[in-house]
C-alpha positions, 0 to 999 in steps of 0.5 A: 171488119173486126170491129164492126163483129166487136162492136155487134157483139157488145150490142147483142149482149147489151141488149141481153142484159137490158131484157132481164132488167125491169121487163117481165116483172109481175105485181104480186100485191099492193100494200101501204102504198108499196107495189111489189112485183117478182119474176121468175128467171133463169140465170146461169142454169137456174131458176131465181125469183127477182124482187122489185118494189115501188115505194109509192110512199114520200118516206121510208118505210119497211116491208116485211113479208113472207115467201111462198113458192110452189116447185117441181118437188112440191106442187103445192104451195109451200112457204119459204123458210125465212121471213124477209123485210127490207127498208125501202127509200122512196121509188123503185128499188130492184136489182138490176139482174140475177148477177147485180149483188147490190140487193142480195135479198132481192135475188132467192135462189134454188137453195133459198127455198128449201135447205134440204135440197135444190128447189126447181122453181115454178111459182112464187107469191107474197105473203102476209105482207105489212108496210110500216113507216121507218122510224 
């Protein structure tokens, strides 16, 4: 009987780590060929934005973009504080949820946001985003 509890309890948390994998995701924008999507979260008590992006591409490339948000303090859109970039191989690149530190420019916390205080996030988009062939 023990085991069988064991058992369904490695299965429900198995299918709670498998719910914040790769459902969920929005496409924010399309560009050079590179799909990229976000969703916004909670983990462990917090609110985070997941990146994920599809590099539809047969090369490398970098994707460099700017951060824009909206949150409880701030209503309005407001940009993020840094401009990010990544290089992507081909396919799906994503992390596999808000704890998967193999990415960790792929995960943007509260304190990302803002540096004076905990943002509360409510929206996220991408912005100016360019695609260049990795050289």
């Amino acid at each position: 009987m023990k085991r069988i509890f064991f058992l369904f309890g490695l299965m429900a948390i198995s299918i709670a780590g498998f719910s914040q994998t790769q459902e969920g995701y929005t496409l924010g924008t399309t560009s050079g060929n590179v799909d990229c999507y976000y969703s916004i979260t909670n983990c462990n008590g917090k609110t985070v934005v997941l990146l994920r992006f599809d590099n539809k591409n047969t090369s490398p490339v970098t994707v460099a973009w700017k951060e824009i948000f909206t949150t409880k303090q701030l209503p309005k859109s407001m940009p993020g504080h840094l401009n990010k970039q990544v290089t992507l191989a081909p396919g799906v690149s994503s992390v596999l949820n808000c704890e998967d530190m193999s990415h960790r420019e792929y995960i943007i916390g509260e304190a990302d946001v803002n540096q004076t205080y905990r943002a509360d996030i409510t929206g996220f988009r991408f912005g100016e985003v360019s695609v260049k062939p990795t050289n």
